[in-house]
Jmol script that loads the backbone (N, CA, C; Angstrom):
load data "model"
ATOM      1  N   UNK A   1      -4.769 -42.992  21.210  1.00  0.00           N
ATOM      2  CA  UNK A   1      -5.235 -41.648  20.895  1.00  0.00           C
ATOM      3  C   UNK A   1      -5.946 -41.657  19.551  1.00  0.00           C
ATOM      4  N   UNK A   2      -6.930 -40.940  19.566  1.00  0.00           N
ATOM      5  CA  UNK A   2      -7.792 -40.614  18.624  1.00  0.00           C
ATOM      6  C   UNK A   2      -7.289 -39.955  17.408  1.00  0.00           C
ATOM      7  N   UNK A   3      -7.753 -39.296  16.319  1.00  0.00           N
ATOM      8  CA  UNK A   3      -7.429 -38.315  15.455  1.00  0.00           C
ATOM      9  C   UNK A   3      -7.261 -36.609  15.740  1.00  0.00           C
ATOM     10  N   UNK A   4      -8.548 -36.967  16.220  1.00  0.00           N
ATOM     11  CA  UNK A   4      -8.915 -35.086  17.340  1.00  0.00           C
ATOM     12  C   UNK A   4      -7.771 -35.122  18.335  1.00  0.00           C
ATOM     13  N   UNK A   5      -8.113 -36.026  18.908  1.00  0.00           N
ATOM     14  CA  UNK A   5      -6.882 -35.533  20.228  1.00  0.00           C
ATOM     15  C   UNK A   5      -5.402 -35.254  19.648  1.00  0.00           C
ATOM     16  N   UNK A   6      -4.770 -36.131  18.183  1.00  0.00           N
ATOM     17  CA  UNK A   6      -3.232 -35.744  17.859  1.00  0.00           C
ATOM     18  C   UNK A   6      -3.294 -34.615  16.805  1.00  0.00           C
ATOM     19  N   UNK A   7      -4.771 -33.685  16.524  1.00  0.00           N
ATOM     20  CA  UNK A   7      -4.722 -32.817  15.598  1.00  0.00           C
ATOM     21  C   UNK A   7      -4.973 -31.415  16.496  1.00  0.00           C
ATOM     22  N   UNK A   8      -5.499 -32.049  17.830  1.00  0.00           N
ATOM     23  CA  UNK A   8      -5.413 -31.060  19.295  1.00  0.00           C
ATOM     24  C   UNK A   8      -4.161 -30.471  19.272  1.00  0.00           C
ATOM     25  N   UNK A   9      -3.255 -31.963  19.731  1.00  0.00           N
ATOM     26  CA  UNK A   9      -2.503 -31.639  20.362  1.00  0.00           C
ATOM     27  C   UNK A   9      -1.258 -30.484  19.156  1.00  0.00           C
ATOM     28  N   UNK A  10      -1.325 -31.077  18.082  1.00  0.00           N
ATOM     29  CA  UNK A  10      -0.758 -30.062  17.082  1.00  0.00           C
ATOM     30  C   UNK A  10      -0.632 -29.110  17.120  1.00  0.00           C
ATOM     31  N   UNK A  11      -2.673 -28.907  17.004  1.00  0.00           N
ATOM     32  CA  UNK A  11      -2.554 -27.090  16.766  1.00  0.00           C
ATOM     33  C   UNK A  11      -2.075 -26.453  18.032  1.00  0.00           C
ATOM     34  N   UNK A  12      -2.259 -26.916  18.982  1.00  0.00           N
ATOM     35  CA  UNK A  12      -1.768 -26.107  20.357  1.00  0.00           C
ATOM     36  C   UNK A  12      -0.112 -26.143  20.584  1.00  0.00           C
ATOM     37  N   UNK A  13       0.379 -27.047  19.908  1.00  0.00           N
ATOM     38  CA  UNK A  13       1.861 -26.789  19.935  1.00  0.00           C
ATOM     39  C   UNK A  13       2.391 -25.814  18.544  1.00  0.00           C
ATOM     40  N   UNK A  14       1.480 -25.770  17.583  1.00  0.00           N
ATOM     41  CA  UNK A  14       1.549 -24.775  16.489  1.00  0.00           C
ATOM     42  C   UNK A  14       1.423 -23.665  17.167  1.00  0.00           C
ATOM     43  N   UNK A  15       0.162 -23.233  17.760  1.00  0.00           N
ATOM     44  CA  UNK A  15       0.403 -21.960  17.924  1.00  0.00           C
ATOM     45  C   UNK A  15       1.045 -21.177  18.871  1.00  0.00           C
ATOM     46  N   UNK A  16       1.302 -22.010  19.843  1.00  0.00           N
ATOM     47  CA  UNK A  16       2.677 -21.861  21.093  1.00  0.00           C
ATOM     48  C   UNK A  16       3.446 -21.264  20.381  1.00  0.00           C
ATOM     49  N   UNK A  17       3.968 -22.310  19.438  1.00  0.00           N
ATOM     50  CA  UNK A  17       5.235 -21.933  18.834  1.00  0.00           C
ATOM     51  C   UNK A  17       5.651 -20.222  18.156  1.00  0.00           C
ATOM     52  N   UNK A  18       4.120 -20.296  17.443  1.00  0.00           N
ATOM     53  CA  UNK A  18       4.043 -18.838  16.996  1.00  0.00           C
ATOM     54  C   UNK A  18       4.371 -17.913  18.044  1.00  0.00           C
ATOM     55  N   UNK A  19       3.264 -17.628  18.950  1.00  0.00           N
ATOM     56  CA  UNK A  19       3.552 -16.981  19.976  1.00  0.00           C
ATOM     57  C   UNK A  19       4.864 -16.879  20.435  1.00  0.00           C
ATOM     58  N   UNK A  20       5.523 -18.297  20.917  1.00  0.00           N
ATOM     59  CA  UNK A  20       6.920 -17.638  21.193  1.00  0.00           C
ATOM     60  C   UNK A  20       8.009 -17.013  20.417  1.00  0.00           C
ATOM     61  N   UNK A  21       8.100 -17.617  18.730  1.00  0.00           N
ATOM     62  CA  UNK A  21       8.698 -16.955  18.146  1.00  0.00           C
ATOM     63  C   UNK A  21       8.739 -15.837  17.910  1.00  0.00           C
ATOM     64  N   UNK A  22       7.321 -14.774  17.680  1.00  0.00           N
ATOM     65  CA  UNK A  22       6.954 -13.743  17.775  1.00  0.00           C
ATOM     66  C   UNK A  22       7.388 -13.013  18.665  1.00  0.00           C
ATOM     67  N   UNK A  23       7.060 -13.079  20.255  1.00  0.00           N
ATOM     68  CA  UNK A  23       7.776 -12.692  21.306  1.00  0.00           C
ATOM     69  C   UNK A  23       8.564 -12.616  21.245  1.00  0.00           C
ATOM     70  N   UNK A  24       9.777 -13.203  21.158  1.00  0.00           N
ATOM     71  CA  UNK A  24      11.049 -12.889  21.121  1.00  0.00           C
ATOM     72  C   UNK A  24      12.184 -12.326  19.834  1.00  0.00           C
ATOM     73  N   UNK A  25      10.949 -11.685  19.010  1.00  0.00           N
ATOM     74  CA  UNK A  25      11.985 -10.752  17.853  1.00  0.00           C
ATOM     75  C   UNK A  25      11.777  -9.729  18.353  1.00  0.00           C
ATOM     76  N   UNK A  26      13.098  -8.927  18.607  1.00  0.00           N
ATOM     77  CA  UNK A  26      13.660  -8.109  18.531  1.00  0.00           C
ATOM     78  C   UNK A  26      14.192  -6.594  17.802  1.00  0.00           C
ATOM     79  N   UNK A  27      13.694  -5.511  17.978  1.00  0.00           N
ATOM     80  CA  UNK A  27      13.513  -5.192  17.000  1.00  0.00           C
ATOM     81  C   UNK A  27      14.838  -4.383  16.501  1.00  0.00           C
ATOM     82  N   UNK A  28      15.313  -4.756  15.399  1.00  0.00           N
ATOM     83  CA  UNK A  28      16.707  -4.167  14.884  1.00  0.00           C
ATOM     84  C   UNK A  28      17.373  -2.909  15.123  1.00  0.00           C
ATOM     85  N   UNK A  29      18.169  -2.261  15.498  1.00  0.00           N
ATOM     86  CA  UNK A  29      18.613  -0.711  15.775  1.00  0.00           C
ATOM     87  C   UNK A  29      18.405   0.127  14.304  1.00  0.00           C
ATOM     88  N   UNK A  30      18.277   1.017  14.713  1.00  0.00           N
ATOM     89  CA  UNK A  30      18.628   1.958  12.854  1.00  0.00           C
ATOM     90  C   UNK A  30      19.877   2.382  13.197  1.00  0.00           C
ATOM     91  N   UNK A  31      20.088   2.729  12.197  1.00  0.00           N
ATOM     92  CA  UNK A  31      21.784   2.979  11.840  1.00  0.00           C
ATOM     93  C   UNK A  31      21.532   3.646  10.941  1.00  0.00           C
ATOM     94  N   UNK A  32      22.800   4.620  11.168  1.00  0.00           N
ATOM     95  CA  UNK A  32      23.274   6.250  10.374  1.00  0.00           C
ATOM     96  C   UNK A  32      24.407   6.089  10.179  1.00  0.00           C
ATOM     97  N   UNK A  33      24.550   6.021   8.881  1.00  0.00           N
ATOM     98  CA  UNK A  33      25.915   6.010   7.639  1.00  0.00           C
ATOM     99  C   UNK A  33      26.267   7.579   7.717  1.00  0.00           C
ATOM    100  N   UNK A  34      27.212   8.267   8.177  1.00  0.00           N
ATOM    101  CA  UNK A  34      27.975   9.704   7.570  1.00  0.00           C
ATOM    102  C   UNK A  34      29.386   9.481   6.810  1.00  0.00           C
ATOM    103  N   UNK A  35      28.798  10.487   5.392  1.00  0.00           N
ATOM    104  CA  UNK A  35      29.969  10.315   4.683  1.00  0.00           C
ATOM    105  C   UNK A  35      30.472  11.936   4.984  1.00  0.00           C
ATOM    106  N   UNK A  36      31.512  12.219   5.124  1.00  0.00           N
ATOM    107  CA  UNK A  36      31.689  13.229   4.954  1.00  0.00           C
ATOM    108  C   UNK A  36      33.067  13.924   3.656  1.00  0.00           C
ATOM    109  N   UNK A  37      32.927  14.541   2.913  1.00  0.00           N
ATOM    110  CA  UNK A  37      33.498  15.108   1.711  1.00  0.00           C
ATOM    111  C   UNK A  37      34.307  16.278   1.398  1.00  0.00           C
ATOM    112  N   UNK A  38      35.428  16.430   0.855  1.00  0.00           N
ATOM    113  CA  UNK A  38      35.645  17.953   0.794  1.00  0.00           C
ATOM    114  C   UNK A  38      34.903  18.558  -0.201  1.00  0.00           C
ATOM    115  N   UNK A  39      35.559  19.627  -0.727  1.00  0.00           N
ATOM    116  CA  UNK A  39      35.024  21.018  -1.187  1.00  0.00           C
ATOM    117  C   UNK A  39      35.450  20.398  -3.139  1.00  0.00           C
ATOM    118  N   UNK A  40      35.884  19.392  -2.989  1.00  0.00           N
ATOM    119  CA  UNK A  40      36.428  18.403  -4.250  1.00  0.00           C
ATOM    120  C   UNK A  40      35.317  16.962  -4.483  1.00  0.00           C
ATOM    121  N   UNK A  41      34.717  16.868  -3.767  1.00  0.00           N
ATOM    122  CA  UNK A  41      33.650  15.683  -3.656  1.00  0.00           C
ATOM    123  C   UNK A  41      34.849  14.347  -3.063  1.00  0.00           C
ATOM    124  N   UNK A  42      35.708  14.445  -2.307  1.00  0.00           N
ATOM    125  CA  UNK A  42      36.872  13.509  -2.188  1.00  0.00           C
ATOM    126  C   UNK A  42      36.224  12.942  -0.347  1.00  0.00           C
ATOM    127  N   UNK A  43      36.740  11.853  -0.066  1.00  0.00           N
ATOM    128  CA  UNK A  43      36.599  11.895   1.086  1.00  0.00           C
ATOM    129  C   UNK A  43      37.512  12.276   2.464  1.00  0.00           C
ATOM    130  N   UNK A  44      36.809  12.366   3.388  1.00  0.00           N
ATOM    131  CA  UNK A  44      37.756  12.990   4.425  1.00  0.00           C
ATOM    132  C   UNK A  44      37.901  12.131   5.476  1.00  0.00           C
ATOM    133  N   UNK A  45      39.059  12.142   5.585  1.00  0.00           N
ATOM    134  CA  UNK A  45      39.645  10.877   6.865  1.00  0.00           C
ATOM    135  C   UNK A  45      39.963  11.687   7.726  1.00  0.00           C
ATOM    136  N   UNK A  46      39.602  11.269   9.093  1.00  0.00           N
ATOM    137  CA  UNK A  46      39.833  11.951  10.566  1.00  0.00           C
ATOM    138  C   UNK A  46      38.954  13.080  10.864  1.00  0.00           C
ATOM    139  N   UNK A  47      37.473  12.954  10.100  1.00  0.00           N
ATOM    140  CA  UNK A  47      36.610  14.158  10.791  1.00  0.00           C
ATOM    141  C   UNK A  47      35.655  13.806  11.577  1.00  0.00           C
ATOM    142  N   UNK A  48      35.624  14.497  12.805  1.00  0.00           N
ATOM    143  CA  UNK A  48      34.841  14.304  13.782  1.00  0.00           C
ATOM    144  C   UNK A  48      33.311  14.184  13.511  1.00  0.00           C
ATOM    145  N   UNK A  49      32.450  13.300  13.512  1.00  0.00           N
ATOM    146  CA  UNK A  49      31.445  13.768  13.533  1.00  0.00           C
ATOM    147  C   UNK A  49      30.640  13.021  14.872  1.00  0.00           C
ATOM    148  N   UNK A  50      29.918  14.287  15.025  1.00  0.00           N
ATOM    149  CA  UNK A  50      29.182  14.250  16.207  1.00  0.00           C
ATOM    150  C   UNK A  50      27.584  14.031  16.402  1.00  0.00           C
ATOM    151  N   UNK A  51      26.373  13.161  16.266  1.00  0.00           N
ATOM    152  CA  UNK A  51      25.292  12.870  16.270  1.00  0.00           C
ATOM    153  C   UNK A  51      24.697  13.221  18.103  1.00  0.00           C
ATOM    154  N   UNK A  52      24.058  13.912  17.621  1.00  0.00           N
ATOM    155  CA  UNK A  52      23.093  14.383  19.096  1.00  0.00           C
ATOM    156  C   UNK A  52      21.756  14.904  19.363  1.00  0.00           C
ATOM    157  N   UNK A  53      21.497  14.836  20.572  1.00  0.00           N
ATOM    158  CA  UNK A  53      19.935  15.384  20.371  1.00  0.00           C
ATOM    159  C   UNK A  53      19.908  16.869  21.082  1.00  0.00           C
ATOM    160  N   UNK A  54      21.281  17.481  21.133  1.00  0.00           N
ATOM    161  CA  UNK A  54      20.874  18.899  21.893  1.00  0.00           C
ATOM    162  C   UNK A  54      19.892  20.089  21.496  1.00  0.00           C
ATOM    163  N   UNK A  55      19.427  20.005  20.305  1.00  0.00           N
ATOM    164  CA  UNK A  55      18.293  20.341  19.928  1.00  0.00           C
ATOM    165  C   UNK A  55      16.877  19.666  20.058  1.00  0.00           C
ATOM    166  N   UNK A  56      16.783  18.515  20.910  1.00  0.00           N
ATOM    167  CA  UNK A  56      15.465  18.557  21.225  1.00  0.00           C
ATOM    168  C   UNK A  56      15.279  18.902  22.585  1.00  0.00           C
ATOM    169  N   UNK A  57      13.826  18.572  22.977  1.00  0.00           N
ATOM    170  CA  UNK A  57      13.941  18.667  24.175  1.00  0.00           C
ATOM    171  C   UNK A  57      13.836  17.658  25.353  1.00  0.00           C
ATOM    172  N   UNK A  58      13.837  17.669  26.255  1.00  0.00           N
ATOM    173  CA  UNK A  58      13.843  16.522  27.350  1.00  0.00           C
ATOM    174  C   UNK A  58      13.408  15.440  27.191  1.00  0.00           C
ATOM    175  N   UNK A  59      13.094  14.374  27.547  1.00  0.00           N
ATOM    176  CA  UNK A  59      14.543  13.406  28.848  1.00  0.00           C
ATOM    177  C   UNK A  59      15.171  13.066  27.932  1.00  0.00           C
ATOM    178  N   UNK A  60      15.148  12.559  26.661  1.00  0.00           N
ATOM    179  CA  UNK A  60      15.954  12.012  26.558  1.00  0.00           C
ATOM    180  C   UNK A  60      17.365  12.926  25.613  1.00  0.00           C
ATOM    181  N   UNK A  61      18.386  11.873  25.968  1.00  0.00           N
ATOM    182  CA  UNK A  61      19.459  12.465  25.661  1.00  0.00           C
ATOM    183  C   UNK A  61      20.464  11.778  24.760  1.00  0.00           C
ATOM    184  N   UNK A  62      20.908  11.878  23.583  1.00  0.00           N
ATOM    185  CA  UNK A  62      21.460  11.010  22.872  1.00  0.00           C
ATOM    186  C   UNK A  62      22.552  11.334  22.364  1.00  0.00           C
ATOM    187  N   UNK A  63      23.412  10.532  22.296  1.00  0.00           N
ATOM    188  CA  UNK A  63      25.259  11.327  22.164  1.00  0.00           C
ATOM    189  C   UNK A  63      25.801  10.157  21.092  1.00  0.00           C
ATOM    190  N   UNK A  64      26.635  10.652  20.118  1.00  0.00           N
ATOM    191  CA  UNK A  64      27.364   9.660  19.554  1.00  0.00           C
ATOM    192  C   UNK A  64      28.643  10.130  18.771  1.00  0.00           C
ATOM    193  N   UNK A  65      29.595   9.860  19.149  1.00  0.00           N
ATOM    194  CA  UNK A  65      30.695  10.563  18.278  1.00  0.00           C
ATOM    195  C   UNK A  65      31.668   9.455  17.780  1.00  0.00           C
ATOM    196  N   UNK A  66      31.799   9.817  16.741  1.00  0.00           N
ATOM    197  CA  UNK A  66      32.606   9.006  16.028  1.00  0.00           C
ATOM    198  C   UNK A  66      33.873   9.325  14.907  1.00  0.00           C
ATOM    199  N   UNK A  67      35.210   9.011  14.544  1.00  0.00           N
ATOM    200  CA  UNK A  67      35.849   9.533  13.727  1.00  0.00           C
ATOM    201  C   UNK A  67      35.743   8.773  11.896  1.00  0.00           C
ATOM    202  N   UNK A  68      35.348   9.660  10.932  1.00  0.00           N
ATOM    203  CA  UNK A  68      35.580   9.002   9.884  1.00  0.00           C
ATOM    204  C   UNK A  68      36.604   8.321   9.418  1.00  0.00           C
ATOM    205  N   UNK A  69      36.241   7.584   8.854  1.00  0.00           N
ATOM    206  CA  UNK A  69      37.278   6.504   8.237  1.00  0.00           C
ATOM    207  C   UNK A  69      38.234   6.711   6.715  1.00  0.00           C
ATOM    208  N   UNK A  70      38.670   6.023   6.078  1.00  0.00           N
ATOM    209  CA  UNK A  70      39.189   6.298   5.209  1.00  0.00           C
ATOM    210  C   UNK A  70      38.737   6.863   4.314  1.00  0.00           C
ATOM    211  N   UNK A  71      37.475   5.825   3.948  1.00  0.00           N
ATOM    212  CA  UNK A  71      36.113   6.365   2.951  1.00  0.00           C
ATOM    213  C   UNK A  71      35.505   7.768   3.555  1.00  0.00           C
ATOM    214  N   UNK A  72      35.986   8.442   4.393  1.00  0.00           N
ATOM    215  CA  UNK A  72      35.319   9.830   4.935  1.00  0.00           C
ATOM    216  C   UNK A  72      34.192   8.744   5.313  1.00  0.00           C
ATOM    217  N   UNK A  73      33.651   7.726   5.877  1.00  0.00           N
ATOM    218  CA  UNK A  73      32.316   7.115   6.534  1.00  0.00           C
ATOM    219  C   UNK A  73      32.437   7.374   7.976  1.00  0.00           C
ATOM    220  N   UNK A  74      31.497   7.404   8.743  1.00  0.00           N
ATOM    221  CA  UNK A  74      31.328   6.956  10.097  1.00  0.00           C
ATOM    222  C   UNK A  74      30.017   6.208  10.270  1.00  0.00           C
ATOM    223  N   UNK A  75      29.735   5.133  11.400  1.00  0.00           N
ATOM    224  CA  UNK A  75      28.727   4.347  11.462  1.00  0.00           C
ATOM    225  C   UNK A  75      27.882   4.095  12.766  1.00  0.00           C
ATOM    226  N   UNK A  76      26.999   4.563  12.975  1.00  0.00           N
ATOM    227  CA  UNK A  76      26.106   4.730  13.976  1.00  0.00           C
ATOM    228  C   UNK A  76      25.131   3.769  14.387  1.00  0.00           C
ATOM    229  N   UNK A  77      24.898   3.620  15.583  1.00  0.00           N
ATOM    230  CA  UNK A  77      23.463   2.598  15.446  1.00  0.00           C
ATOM    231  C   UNK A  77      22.800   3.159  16.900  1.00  0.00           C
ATOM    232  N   UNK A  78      22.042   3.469  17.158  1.00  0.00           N
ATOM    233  CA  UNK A  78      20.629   3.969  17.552  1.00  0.00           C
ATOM    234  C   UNK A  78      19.441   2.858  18.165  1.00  0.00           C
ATOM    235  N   UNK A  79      19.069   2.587  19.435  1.00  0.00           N
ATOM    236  CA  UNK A  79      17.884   1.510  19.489  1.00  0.00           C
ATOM    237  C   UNK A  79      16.644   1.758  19.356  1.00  0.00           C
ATOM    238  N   UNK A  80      16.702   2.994  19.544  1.00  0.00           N
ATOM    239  CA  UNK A  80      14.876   4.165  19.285  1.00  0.00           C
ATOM    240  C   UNK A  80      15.172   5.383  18.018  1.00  0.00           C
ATOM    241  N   UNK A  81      14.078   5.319  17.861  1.00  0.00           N
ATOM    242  CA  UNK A  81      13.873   6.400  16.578  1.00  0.00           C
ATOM    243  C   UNK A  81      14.245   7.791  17.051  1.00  0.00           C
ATOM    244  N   UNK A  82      14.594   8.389  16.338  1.00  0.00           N
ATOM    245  CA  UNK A  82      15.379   9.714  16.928  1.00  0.00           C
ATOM    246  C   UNK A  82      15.394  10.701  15.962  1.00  0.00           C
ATOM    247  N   UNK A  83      15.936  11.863  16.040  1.00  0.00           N
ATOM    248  CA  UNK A  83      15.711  12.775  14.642  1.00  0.00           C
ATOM    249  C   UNK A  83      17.203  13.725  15.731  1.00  0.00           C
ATOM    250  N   UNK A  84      18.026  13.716  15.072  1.00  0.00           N
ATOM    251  CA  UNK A  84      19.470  14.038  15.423  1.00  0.00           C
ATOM    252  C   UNK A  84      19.839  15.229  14.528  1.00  0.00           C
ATOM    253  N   UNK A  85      20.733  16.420  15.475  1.00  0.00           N
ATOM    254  CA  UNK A  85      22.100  16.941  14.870  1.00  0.00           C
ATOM    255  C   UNK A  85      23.037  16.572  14.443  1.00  0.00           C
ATOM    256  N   UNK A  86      24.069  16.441  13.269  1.00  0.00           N
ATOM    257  CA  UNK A  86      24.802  16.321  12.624  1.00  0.00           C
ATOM    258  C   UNK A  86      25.812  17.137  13.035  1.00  0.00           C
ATOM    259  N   UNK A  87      27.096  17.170  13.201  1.00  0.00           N
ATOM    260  CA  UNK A  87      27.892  17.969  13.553  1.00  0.00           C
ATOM    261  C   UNK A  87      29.315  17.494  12.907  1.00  0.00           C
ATOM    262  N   UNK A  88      30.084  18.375  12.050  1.00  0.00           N
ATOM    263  CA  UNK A  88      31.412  17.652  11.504  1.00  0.00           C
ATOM    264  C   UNK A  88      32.153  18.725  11.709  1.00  0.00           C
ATOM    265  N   UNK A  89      33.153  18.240  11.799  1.00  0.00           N
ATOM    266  CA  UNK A  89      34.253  19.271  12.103  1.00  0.00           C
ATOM    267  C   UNK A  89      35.815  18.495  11.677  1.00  0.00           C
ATOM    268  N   UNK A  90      36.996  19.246  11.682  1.00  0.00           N
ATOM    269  CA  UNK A  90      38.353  18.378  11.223  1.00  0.00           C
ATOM    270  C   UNK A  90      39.333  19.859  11.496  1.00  0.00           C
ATOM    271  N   UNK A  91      39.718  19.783  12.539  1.00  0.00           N
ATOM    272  CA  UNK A  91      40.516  21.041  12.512  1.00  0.00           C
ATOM    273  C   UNK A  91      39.772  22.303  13.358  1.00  0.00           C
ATOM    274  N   UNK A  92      40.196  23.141  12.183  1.00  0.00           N
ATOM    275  CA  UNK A  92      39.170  24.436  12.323  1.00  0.00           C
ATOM    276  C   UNK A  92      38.243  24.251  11.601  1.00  0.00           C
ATOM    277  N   UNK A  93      38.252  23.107  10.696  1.00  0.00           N
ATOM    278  CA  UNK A  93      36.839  23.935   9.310  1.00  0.00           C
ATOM    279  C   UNK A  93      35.780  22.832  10.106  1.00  0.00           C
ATOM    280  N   UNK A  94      35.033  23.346   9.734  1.00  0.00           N
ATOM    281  CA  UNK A  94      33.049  23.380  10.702  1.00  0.00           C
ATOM    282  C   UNK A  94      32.552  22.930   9.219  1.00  0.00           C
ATOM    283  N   UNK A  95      31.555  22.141   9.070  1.00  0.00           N
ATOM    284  CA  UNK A  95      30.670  22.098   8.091  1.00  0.00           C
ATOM    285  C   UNK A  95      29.572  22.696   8.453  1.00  0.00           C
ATOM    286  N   UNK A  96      28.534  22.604   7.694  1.00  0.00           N
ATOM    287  CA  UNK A  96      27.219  23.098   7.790  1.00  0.00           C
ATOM    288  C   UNK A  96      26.698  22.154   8.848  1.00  0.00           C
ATOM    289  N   UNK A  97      25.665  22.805   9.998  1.00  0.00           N
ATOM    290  CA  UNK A  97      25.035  21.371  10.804  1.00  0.00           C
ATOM    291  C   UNK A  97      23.845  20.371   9.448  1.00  0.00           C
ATOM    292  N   UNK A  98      23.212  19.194   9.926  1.00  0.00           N
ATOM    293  CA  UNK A  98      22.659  18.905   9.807  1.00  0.00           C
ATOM    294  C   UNK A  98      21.787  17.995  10.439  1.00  0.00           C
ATOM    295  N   UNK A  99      20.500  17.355  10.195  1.00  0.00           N
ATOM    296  CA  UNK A  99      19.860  16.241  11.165  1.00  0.00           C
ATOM    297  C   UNK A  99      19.438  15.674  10.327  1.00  0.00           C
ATOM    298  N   UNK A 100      19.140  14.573  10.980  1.00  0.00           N
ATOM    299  CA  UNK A 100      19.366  12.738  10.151  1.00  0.00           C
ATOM    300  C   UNK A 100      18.268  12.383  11.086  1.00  0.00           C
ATOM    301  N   UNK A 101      17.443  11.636  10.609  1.00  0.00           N
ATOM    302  CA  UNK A 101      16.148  10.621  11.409  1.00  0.00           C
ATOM    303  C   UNK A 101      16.392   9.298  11.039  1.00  0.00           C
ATOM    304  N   UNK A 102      16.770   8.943  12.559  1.00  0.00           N
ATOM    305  CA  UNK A 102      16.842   7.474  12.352  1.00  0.00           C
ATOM    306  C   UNK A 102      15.648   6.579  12.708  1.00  0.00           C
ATOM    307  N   UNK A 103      14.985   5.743  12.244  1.00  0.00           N
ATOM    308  CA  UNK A 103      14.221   4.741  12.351  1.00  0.00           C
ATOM    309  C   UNK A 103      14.589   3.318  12.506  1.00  0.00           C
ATOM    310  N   UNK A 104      14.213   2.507  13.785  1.00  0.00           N
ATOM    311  CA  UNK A 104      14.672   1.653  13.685  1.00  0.00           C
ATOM    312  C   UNK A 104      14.462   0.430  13.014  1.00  0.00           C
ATOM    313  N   UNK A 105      15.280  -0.677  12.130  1.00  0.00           N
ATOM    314  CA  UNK A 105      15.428  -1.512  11.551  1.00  0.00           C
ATOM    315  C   UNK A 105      15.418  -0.871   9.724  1.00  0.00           C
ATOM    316  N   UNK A 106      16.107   0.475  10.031  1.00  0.00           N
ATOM    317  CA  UNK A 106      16.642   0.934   8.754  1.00  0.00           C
ATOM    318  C   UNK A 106      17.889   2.052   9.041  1.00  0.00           C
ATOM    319  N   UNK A 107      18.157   2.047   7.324  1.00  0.00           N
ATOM    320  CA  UNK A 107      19.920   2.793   7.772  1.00  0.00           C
ATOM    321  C   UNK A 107      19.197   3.866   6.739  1.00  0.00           C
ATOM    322  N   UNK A 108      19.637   5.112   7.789  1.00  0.00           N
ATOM    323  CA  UNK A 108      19.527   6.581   6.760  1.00  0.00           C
ATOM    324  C   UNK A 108      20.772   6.660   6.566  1.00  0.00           C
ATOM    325  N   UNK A 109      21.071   7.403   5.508  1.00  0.00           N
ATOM    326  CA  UNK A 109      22.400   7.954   5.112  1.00  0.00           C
ATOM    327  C   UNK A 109      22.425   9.185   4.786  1.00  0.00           C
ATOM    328  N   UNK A 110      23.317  10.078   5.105  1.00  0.00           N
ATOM    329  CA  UNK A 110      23.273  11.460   5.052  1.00  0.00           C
ATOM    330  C   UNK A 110      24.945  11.726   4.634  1.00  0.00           C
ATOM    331  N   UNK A 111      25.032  12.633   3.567  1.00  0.00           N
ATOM    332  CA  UNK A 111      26.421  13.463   3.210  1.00  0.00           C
ATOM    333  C   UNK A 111      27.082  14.395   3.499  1.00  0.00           C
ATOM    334  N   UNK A 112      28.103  14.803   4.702  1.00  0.00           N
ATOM    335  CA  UNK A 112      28.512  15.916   5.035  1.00  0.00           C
ATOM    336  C   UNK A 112      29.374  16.670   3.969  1.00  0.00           C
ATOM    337  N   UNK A 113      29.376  17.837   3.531  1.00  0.00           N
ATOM    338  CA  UNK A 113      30.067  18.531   2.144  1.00  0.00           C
ATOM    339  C   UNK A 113      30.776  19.659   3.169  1.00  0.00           C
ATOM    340  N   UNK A 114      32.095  19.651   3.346  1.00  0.00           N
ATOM    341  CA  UNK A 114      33.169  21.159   4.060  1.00  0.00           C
ATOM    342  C   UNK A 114      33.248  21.867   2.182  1.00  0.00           C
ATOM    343  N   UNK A 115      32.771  22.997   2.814  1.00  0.00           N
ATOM    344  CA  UNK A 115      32.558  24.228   1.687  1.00  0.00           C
ATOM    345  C   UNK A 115      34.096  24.670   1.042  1.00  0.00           C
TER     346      UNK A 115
END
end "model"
wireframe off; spacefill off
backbone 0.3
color backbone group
């Protein structure tokens, strides 16, 4: 073999390679951090919070509920971009709603505050 033919055969296995590596990334979920807080800036363990899309409109439909943790956190992950209701609750007391936009291959974070 020549020079051309093993600098051929290179670039064509170079850029294969690209191509396939490329192809096959994946693109990361976004994820939504909720902290939620009392009326003390303290955190709250065992509050419901609820991420949804019942405020948009059709097809799609997106549900996520989760209970906070010690840190008052809960942790979400999402595979499409979305723009969500916030919903916390612990008992009887209701927080204020809110919505969170998630984008994927980033984490929004949003603070729930019970008044």
């Amino acid at each position: 073999m020549n020079n051309k033919s093993i600098l051929l055969i290179a670039f064509v296995i170079g850029i294969f390679s690209v191509l396939v590596s490329t192809s096959c990334n994946k693109e990361k979920p976004g994820k939504a951090v909720i902290t939620v807080l009392d009326s003390l800036n303290q955190p709250v363990y065992g509050a419901t919070v609820n991420l949804n899309s019942d405020n948009n409109p059709e097809p799609g439909i997106v549900k996520d509920k989760k209970v906070s943790d010690n840190n008052g956190k809960t942790y979400h992950e999402f595979p499409l971009e979305c723009i969500l209701q916030v919903e916390v609750s612990k008992g009887i007391l209701e927080a204020p709603k809110s919505n969170i936009h998630i984008i994927p291959g980033e984490t929004a974070e949003l603070t729930i505050k019970f008044k």
